[in-house]
C-alpha positions as CSV (number, residue, x, y, z in Angstrom):
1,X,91.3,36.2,97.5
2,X,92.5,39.4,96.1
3,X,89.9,42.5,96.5
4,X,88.8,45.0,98.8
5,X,86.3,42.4,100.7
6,X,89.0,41.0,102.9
7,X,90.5,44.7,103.6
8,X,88.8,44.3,107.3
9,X,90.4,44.2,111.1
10,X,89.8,40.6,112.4
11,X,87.3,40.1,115.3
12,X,89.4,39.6,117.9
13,X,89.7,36.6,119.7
14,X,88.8,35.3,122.6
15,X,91.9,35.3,125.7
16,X,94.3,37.0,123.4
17,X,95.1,40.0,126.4
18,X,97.2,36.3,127.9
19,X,98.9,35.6,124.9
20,X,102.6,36.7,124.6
21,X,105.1,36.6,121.6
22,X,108.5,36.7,121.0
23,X,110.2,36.7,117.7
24,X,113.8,35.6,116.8
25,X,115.5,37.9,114.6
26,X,114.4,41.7,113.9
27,X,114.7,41.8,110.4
28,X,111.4,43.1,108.1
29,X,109.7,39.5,108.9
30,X,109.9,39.8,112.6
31,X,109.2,43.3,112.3
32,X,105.9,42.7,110.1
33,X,104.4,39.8,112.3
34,X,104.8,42.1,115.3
35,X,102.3,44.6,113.1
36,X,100.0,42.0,112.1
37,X,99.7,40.7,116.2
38,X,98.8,44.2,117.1
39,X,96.5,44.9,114.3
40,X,94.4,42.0,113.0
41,X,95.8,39.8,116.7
42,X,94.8,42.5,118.8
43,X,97.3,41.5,120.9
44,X,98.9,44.6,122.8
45,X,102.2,46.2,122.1
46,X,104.2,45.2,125.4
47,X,103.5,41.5,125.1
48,X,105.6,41.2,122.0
49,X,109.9,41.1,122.1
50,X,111.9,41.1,119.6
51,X,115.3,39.2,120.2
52,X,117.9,40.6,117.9
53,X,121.5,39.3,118.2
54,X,123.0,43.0,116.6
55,X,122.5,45.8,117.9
56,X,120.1,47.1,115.2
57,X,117.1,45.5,113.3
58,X,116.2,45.8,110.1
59,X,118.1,42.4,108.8
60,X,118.7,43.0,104.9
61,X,117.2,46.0,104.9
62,X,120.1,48.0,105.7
63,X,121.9,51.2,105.2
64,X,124.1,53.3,107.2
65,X,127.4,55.7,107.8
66,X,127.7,59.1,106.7
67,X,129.1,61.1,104.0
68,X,132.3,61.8,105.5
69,X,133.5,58.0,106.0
70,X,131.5,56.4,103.0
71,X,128.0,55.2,103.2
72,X,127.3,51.3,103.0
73,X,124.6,49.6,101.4
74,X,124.8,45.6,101.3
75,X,122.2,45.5,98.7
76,X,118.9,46.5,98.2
77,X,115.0,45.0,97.1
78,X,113.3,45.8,93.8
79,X,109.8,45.9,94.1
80,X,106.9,46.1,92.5
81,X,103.3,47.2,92.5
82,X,101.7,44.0,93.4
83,X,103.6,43.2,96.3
84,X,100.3,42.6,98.1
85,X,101.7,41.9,101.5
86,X,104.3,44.6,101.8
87,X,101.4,47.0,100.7
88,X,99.0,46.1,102.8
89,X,101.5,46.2,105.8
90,X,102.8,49.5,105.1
91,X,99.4,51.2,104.4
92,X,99.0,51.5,107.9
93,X,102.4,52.5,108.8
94,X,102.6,56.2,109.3
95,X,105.7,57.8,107.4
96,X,108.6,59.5,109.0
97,X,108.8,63.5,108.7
98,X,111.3,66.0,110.2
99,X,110.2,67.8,112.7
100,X,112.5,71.2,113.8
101,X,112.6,71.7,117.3
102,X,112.5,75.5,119.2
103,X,116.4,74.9,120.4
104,X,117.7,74.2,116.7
105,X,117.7,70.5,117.2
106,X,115.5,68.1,114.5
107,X,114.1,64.8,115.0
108,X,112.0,61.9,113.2
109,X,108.5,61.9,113.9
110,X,105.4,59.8,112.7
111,X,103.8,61.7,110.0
112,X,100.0,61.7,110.8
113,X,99.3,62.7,107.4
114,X,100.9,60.1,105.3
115,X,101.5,56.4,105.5
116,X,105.1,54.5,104.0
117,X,103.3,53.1,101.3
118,X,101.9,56.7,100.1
119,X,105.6,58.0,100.4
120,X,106.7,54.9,98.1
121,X,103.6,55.8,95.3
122,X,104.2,59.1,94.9
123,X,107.9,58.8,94.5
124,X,107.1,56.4,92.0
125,X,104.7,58.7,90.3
126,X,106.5,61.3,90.1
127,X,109.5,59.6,88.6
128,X,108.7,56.4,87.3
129,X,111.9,54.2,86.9
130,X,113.0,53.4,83.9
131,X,116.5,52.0,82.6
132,X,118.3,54.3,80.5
133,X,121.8,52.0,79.8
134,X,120.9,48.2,81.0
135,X,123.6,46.6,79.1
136,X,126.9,47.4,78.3
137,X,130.2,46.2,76.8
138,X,133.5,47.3,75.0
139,X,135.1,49.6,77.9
140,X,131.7,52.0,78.4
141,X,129.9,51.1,75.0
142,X,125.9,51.5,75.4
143,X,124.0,48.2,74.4
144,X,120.4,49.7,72.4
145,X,119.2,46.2,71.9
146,X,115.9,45.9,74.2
147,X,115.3,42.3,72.7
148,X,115.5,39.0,74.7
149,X,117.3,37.6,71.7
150,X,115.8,34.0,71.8
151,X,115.8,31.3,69.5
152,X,112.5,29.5,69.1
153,X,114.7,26.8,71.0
154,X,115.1,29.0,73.9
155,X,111.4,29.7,74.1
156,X,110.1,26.4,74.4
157,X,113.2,25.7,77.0
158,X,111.1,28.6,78.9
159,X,108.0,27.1,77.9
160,X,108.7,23.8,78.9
161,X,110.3,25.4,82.2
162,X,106.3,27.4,82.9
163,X,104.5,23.9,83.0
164,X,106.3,21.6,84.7
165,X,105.8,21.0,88.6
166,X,108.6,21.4,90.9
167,X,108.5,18.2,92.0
168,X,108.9,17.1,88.7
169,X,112.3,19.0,88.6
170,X,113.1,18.6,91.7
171,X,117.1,19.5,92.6
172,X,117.7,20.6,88.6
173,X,120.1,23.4,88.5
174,X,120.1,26.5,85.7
175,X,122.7,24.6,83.7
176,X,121.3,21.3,83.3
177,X,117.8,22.7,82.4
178,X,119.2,24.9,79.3
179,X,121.2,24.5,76.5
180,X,124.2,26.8,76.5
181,X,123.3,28.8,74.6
182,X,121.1,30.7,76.3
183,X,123.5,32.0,78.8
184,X,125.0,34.0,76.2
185,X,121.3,36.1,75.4
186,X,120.8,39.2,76.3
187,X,117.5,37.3,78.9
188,X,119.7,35.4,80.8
189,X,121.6,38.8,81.6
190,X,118.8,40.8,82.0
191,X,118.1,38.2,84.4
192,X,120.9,37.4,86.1
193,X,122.0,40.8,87.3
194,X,118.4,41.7,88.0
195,X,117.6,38.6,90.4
196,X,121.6,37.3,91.5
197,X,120.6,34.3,90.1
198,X,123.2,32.2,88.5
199,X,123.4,28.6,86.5
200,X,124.1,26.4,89.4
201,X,121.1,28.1,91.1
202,X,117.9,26.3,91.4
203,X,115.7,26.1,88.8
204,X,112.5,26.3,90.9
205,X,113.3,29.5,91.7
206,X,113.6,30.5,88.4
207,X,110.3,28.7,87.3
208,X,108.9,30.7,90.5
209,X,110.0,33.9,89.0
210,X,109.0,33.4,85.9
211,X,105.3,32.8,86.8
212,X,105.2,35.5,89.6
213,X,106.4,38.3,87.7
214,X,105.0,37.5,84.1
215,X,103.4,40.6,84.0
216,X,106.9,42.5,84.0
217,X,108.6,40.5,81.5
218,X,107.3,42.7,78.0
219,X,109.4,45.5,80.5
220,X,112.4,43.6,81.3
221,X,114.8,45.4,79.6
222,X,113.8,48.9,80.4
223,X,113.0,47.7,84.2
224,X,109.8,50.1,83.8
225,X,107.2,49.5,86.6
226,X,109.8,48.3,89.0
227,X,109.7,50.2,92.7
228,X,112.2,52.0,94.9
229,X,111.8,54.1,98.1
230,X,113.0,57.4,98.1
231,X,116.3,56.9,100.4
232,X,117.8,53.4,101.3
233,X,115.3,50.7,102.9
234,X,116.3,51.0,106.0
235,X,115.3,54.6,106.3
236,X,112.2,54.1,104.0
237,X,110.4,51.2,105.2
238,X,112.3,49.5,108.7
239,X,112.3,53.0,110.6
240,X,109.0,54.0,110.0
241,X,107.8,50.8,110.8
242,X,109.7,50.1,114.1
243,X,108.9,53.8,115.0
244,X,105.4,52.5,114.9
245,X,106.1,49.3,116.4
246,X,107.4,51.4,119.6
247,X,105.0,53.6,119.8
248,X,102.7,50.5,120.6
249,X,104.8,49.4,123.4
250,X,106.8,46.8,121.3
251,X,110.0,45.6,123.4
252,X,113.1,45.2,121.3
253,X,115.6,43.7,122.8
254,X,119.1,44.1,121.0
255,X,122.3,42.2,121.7
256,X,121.0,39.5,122.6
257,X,121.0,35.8,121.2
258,X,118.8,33.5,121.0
259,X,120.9,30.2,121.1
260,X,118.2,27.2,121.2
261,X,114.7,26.3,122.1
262,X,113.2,23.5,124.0
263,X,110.5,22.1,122.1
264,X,108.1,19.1,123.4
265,X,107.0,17.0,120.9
266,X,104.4,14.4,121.3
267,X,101.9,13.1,119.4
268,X,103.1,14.7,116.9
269,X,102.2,17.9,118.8
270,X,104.7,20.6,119.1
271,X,105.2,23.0,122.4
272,X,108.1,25.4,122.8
273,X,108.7,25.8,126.3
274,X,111.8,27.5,126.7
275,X,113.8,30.0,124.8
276,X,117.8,30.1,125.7
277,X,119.2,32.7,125.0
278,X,122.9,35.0,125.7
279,X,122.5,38.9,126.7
280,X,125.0,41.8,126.3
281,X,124.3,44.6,128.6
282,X,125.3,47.8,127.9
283,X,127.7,47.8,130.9
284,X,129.1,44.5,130.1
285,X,130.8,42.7,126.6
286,X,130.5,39.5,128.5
287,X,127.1,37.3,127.7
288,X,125.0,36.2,130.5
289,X,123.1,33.1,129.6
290,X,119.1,33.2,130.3
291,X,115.9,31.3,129.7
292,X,112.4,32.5,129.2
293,X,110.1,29.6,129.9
294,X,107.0,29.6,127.6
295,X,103.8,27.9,127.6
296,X,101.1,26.8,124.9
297,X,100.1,30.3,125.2
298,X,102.9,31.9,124.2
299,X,103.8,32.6,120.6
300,X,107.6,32.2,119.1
301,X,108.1,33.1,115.7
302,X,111.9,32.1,114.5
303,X,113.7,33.8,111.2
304,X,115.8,31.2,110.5
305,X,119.2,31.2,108.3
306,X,120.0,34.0,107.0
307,X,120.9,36.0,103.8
308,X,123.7,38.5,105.6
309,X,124.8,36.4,108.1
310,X,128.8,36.9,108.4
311,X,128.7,39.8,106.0
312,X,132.1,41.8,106.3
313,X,133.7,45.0,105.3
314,X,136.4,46.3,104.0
315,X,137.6,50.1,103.0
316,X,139.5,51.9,99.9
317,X,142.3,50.2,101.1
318,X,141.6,46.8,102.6
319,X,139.3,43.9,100.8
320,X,136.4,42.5,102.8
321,X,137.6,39.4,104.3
322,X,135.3,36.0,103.6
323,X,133.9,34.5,107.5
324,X,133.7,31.2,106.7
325,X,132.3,30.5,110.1
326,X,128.8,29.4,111.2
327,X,126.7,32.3,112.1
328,X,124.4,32.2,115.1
329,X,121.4,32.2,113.1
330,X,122.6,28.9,111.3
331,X,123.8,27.4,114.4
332,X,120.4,28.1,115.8
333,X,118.4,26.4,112.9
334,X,120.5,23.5,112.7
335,X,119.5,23.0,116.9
336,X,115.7,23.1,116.2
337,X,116.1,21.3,112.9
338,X,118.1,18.6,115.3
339,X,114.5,17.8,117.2
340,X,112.1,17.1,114.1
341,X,112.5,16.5,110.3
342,X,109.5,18.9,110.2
343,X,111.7,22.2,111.0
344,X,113.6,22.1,107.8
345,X,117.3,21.3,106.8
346,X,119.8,24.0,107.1
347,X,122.9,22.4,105.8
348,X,121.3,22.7,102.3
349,X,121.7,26.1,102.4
350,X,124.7,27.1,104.7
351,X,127.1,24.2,103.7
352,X,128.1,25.6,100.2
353,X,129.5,29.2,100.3
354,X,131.3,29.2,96.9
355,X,128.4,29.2,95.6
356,X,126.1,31.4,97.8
357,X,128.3,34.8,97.9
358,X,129.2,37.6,96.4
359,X,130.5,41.2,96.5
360,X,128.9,44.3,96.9
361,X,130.5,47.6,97.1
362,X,129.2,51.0,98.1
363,X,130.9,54.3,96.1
364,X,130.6,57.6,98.1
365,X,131.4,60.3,95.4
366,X,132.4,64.2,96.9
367,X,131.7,66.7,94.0
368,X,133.5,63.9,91.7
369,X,133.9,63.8,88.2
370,X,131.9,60.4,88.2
371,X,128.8,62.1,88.2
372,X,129.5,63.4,84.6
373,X,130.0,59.1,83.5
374,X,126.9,58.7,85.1
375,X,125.3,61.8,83.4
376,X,126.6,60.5,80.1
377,X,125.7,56.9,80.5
378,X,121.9,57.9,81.1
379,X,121.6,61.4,80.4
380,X,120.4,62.3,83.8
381,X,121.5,64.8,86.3
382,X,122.3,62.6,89.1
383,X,122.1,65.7,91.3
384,X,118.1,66.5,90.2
385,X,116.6,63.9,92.7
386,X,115.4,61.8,89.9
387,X,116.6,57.7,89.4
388,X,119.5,58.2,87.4
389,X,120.6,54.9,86.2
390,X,117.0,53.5,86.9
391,X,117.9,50.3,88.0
392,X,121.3,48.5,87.3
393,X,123.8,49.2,84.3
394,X,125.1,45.2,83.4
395,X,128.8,45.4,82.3
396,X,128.3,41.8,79.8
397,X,131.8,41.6,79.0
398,X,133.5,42.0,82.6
399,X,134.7,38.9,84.5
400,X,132.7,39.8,87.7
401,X,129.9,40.7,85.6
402,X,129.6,43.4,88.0
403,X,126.5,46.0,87.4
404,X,126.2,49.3,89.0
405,X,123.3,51.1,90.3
406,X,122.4,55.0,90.8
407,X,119.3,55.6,92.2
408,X,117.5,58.4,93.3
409,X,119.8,60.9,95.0
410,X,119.9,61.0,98.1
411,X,119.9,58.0,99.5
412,X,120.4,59.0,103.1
413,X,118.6,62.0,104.7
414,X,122.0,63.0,105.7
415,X,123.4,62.9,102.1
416,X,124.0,66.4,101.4
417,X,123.1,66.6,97.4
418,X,121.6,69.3,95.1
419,X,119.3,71.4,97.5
420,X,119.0,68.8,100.1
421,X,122.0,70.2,102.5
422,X,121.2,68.7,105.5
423,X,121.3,71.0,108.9
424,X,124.8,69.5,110.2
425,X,126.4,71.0,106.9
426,X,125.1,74.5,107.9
427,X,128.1,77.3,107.5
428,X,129.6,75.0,104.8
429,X,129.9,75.6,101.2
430,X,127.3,73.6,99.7
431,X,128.3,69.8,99.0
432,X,127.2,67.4,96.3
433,X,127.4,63.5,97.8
434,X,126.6,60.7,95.6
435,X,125.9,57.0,96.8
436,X,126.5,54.2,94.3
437,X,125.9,50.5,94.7
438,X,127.8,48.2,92.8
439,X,127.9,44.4,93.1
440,X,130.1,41.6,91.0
441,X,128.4,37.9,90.6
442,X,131.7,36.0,89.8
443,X,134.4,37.2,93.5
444,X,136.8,34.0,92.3
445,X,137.4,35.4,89.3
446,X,139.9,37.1,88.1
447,X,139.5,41.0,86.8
448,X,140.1,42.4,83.3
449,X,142.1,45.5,84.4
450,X,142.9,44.9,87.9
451,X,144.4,41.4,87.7
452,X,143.5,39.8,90.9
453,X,140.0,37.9,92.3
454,X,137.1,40.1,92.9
455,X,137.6,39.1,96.6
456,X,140.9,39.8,96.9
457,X,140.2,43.7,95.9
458,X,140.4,47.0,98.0
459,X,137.7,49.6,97.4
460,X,140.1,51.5,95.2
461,X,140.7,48.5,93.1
462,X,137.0,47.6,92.7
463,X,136.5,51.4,91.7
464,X,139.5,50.9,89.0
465,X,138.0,47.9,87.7
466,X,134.3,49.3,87.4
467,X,135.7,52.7,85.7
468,X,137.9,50.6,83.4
469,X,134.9,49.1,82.3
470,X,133.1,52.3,81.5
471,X,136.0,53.3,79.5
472,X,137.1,56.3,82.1
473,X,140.5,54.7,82.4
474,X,142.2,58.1,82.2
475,X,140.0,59.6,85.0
476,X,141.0,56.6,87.2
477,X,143.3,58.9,89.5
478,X,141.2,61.9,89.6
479,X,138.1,60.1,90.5
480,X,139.8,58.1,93.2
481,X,141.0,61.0,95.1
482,X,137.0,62.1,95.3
483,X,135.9,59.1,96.6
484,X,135.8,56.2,99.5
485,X,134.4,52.8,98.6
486,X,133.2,50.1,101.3
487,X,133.5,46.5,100.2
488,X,131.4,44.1,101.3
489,X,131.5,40.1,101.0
490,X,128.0,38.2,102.0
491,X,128.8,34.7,102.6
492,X,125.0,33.3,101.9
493,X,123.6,36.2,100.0
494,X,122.0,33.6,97.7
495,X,121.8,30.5,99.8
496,X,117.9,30.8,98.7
497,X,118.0,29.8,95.7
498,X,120.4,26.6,96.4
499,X,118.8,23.4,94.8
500,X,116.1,22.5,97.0
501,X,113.2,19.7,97.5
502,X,110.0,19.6,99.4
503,X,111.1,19.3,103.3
504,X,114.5,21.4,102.9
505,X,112.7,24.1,103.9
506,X,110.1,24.1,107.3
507,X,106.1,25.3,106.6
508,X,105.8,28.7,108.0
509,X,103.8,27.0,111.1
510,X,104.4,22.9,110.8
511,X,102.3,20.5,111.5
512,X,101.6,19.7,114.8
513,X,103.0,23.1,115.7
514,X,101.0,24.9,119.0
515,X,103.2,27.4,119.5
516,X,106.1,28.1,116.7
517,X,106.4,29.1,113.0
518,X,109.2,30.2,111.0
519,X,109.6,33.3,109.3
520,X,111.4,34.7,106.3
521,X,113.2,33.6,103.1
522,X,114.1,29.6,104.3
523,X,110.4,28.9,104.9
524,X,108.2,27.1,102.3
525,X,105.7,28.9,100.9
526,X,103.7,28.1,98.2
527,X,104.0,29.8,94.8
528,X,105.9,33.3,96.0
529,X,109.5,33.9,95.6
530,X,112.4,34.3,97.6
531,X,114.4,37.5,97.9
532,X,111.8,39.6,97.7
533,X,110.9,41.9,100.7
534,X,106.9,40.4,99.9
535,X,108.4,36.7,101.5
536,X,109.2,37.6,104.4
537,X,106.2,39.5,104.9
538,X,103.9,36.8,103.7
539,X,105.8,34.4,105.8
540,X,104.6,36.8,109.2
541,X,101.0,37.2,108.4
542,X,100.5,33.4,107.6
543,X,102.4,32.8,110.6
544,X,100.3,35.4,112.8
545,X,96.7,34.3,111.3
546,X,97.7,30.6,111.6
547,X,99.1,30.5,115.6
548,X,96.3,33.1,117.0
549,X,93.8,31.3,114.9
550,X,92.0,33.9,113.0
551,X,89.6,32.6,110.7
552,X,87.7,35.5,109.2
553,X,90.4,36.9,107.2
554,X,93.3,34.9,105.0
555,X,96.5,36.5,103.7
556,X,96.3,38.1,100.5
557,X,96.7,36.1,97.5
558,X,99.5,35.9,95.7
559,X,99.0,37.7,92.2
560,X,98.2,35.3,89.6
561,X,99.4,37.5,86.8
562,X,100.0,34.0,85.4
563,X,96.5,32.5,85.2
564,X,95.5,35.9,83.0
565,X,95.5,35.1,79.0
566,X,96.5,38.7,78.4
567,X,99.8,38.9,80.7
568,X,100.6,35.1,79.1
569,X,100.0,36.5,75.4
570,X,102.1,39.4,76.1
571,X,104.9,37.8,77.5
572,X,104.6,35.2,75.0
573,X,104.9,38.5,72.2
574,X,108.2,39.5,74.2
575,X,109.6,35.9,74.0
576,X,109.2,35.5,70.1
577,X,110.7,39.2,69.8
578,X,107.4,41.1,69.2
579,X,104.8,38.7,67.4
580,X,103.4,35.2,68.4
581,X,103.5,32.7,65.8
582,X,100.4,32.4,64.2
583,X,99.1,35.8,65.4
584,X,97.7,37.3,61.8
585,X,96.0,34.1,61.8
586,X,94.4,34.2,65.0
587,X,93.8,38.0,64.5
588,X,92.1,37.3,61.5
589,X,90.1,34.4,63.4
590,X,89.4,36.8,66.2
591,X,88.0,40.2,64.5
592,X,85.0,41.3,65.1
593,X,84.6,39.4,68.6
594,X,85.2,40.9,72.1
595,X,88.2,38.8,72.4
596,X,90.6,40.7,69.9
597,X,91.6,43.2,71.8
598,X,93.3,40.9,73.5
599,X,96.4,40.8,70.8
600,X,96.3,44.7,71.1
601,X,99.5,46.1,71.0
602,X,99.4,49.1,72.9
């Protein structure tokens, strides 16, 4: 149900103050289901631990260094504005402010006055995001053409693709769905670049993504009505929200594994009752191995596989190397999937890295002439705090078919830019930092200017490549000396959308389960898409609502943007380049009745 009627705090249940949790992983899911036991569990703050392996949580949401050593940003989320989950979970998350300090000092404090979500609207109001250069070719040459570019062949492909189950295409790839065609339209590089999603990829997802976000597609090439926080994510929406998450008496327990479960199963009934795990002191490097016994009682929520696990770095210098080894997280999933076909199967996601990785690479620009490509490019100061790029730019022609991104600057609140000049840059002349995020879909190939493997490339040689590109060859060794890129390779960065079928992936709490669910993008979840910030979140608050049985409030729908007859005519209008077939007809056949505004074009 989708509505204000089920905006209400569930009754709280009876026993709950015995109940404790503990949740594998401290990425955004973790982190949300913690919220959700607190709020709608009532469960209290110090009852709930968080087992993170690192030594920081946030998972994908990332973003760190400084502006001295080059920031890094893996990747980041688009969003939108019916991400009902993420919404809901962040309207009740106070923001972040500064607050200065009598001694000179500043900290982060909970802003009583405004909530993440408010931060995120108003941002978005302000400056609503729009592409200004989504394609390109020909060494730095604009692409104007906003169309999809689709034969009527191409549209019934897509047509087809809308009404047929998924278990009627079952492990189909991209490639074997279309005809080839269509991987040279200007769609399938709209889409792509915007969703990672490539022609050995599964065709579910796509299908998934089609019907999910059929309300965007009339805006697909401009990327209008698509969401970003003002910095990186991991400022904007994992800070807050573990700020908030401590303040309730959360424990968060970092460096520390969890290496299997004991799980008794009979009946078909399914008990954890043991968590093993390996802890790193702060005193120590060496592991101690533990166990935390559970009961029926207890709640343990797994993230399992993972999207970053492995990820590496490299420098201007240096490539980031490919780990090729099993990660903890997928070592851990393949354990529990060991014990019952229920929990899911790993290896059809972690077994085939070729085609589950790419590279991303982070640019950070010192008063550098690249600001005046950029500026060019979109016609935007990148130094007015405005989204500059507003989304990616799509190179169509380059053999990584690497896109860039500048957002809004800055992306860190220590990212001296414009009139932000952060405190610690107080007695120096005034800097101007940019932070640019760049990725390649194609690291095995080999590039047009520098002529080695995406893979195989330094910073500096990633930089050459992408300025080659946007025909700056000339300002290749100016720019270079006002800049330090971070390269970094993500083993499984789209293991999700691997061809699938029904069992692959565990239900968020399976059946039989007392005491476990899973969490995250590797759960099954009906109708929503992965690698989307809105997953993971869904995936905790079916999780929470289903273990601690709460019965007077469900999650929130999923929007069925599909199941409207004016989102399906106007996509259908963007497919067939503007008009549907048939439309004077059906104008003429509709005038005069309530229904014709429905082929309105504004």
């Amino acid at each position: 149900m989708i509505g204000n009627y089920t905006k209400v705090i569930a009754s709280r249940k009876q026993g709950i103050e015995k109940k404790r949790a503990f949740l594998v992983g401290g990425g955004i899911a973790s982190l949300a289901a913690a919220a959700y036991m607190i709020r709608d569990g009532h469960m209290a703050g110090d009852k709930i631990t968080i087992l993170e392996q690192l030594d920081i949580n946030g998972g994908c949401l990332d973003g760190s260094g400084n502006a001295n050593d080059g920031y890094i940003m893996r990747g980041g989320r688009e969003m939108e504005a019916h991400y009902e989950c993420t919404w809901d979970l962040y309207s009740f998350i106070p923001d972040l402010m500064t607050k200065r300090n009598d001694d000179g000092t500043s900290e982060l404090v909970p802003d009583p006055n405004n909530t993440v979500l408010k931060t995120i609207r108003d941002v978005n109001q302000w400056d609503p995001n729009s592409s200004k250069c989504r394609l390109m070719s020909n060494c730095g040459e604009p692409d104007r053409d906003s169309s999809l570019g689709l034969s009527l062949k191409h549209v019934l492909e897509l047509t087809k693709l809308t009404i047929k189950t998924e278990e009627e295409l079952g492990a189909t790839t991209v490639k074997e769905f279309f005809s080839s065609s269509f991987f040279e339209t200007n769609m399938w590089f709209f889409w792509t670049s915007m969703f990672a999603m490539e022609t050995w990829h599964s065709v579910v997802e796509m299908r998934r993504y089609m019907q999910r976000f059929m309300h965007l597609m009339p805006t697909m090439s401009r990327l209008e009505n698509i969401l970003f926080t003002t910095y990186n994510q991991y400022e904007s929406m994992v800070l807050p929200l573990q700020t908030w998450l401590k303040d309730q008496g959360v424990n968060f327990d970092l460096n520390t594994q969890v290496t299997d479960l004991d799980i008794k199963i009979e009946n078909n009934e399914k008990v954890v009752t043991a968590i093993h795990l390996l802890r790193t002191s702060d005193s120590s490097t060496e592991a101690k191995e533990e166990t935390i016994d559970t009961t029926e009682d207890d709640l343990v929520l797994v993230t399992n596989g993972s999207m970053t696990e492995n990820s590496s770095t490299g420098n201007n210098n240096a490539p980031a190397i490919l780990n090729t080894e099993t990660g903890a997280c997928w070592s851990l999933w393949r354990k529990i999937a060991a014990k019952d076909p229920a929990f899911g199967k790993p290896d059809v996601f972690c077994t085939n890295i070729d085609k589950s990785k790419f590279v991303s690479f982070t640019i950070t620009a010192t008063d550098s002439p690249i600001a005046n490509l950029l500026e060019k490019f979109t016609g935007v100061d990148p130094y007015s705090h405005k989204a500059v790029t507003g989304g990616i730019m799509t190179i169509k022609d380059s053999s990584w078919l690497m896109s860039v991104t500048c957002n809004r600057q800055p992306q860190y609140r220590s990212q001296p830019v414009g009139d932000h000049q952060p405190k610690e840059y107080d007695g120096q002349p005034d800097k101007n930092v940019l932070a640019i995020w760049a990725y390649g879909l194609f690291p095995d190939n080999v590039g047009d200017y520098v002529k080695k493997k995406m893979c195989d490339c330094t910073g500096e040689e990633l930089l050459k490549e992408l300025l080659y590109h946007w025909g700056a060859e000339d300002q290749i060794p100016e720019i270079l000396k006002t800049t330090k890129v971070i390269p970094c390779m993500m083993p499984y960065i789209t293991s999700q959308f691997l061809p699938r079928v029904k069992g692959d992936r565990p239900e968020v709490v399976p059946e039989g389960s007392k005491n476990l669910a899973f969490l995250g993008q590797f759960t099954e979840i009906p109708e929503d898409c992965v690698f989307t910030v809105e997953y993971s979140v869904r995936s905790a608050i079916m999780a929470v609502y289903k273990l601690l049985g709460i019965a007077d409030k469900q999650p929130p729908e999923v929007f069925p943007s599909k199941d409207d007859i004016r989102v399906i005519l106007k996509a259908s209008e963007t497919l067939h380049g503007g008009s549907i077939p048939g439309e004077h007809l059906l104008s003429h056949l509709l005038k005069g009745t309530s229904l014709h505004g429905l082929l309105d074009k504004e």
